[in-house]
C-alpha positions as a printed NumPy array, in Angstrom:
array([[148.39 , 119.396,  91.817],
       [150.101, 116.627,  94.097],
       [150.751, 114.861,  90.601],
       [152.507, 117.76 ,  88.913],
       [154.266, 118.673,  91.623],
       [155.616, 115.049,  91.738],
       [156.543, 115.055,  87.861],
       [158.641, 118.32 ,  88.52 ],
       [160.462, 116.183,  91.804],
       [160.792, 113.697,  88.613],
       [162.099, 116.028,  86.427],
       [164.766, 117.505,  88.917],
       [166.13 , 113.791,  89.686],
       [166.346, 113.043,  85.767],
       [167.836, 116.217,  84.946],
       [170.254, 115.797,  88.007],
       [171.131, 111.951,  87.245],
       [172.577, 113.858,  83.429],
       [174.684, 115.839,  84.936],
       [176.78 , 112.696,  86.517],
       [180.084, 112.099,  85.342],
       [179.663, 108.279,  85.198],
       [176.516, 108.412,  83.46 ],
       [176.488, 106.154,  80.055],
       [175.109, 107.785,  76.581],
       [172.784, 105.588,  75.933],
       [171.489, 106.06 ,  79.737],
       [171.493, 110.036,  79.386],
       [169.227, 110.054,  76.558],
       [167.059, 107.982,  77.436],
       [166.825, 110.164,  80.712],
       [166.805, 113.067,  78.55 ],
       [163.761, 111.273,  76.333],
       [161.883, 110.778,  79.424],
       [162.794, 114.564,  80.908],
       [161.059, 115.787,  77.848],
       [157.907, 113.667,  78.096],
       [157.45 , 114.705,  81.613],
       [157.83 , 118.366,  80.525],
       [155.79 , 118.312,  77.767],
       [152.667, 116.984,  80.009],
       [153.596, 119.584,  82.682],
       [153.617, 122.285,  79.813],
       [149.725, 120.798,  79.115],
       [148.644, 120.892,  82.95 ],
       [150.226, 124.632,  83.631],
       [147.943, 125.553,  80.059],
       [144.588, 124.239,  81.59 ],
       [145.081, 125.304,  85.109],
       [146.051, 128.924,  83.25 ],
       [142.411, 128.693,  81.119],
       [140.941, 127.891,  84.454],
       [142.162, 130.593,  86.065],
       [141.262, 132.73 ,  83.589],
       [137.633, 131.411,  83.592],
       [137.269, 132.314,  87.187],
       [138.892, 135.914,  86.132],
       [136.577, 136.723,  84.317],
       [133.623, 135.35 ,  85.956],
       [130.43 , 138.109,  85.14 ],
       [128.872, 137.378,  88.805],
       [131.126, 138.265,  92.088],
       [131.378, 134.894,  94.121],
       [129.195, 135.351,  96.834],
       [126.706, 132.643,  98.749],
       [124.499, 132.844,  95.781],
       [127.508, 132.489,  93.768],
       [129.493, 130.029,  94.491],
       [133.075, 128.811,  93.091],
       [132.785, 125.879,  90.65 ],
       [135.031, 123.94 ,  92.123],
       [135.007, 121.035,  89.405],
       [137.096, 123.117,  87.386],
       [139.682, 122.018,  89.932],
       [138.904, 118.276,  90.245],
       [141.916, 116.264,  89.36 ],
       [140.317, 113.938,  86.171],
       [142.388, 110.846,  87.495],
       [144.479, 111.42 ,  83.911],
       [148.671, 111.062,  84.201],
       [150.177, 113.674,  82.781],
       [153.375, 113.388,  80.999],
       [153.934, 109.804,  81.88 ],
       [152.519, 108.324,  78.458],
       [154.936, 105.487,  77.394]])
């Protein structure tokens, strides 16, 4: 989550350094470029954290001690999202 949470800081900053006045138009879209990148890989993470929500939703077994959470669902792959270049 720390990673997505990052990209949005990311995100903010690039969408921010747009909005400038002094900002060149060659340097604004390639911000812009990059903004959408970012967003499209966030747009993937928020999709599989949804479907593993949803798998936990609809789980046929209450979580009990006999029961437990599967907490791999939630283990962060190592992948970078958004940042492909």
């Amino acid at each position: 989550m720390n990673n997505f949470e990052a990209n949005l800081e990311k995100l903010e900053k690039l969408s921010n350094d747009i909005k400038r006045q002094d900002i060149s138009l060659e340097d604004a879209l390639k911000d812009f470029e990059e903004g959408i990148k970012l967003a499209h890989g966030m747009e993937k993470q928020l999709d599989e954290i949804e479907g593993k929500i949803q798998i936990l939703m609809n789980e046929p077994n209450p979580l009990d001690k006999d029961n437990p959470p599967q907490m791999e669902l939630f283990e962060d792959r190592g992948e970078v999202q958004g940042t492909r270049q």
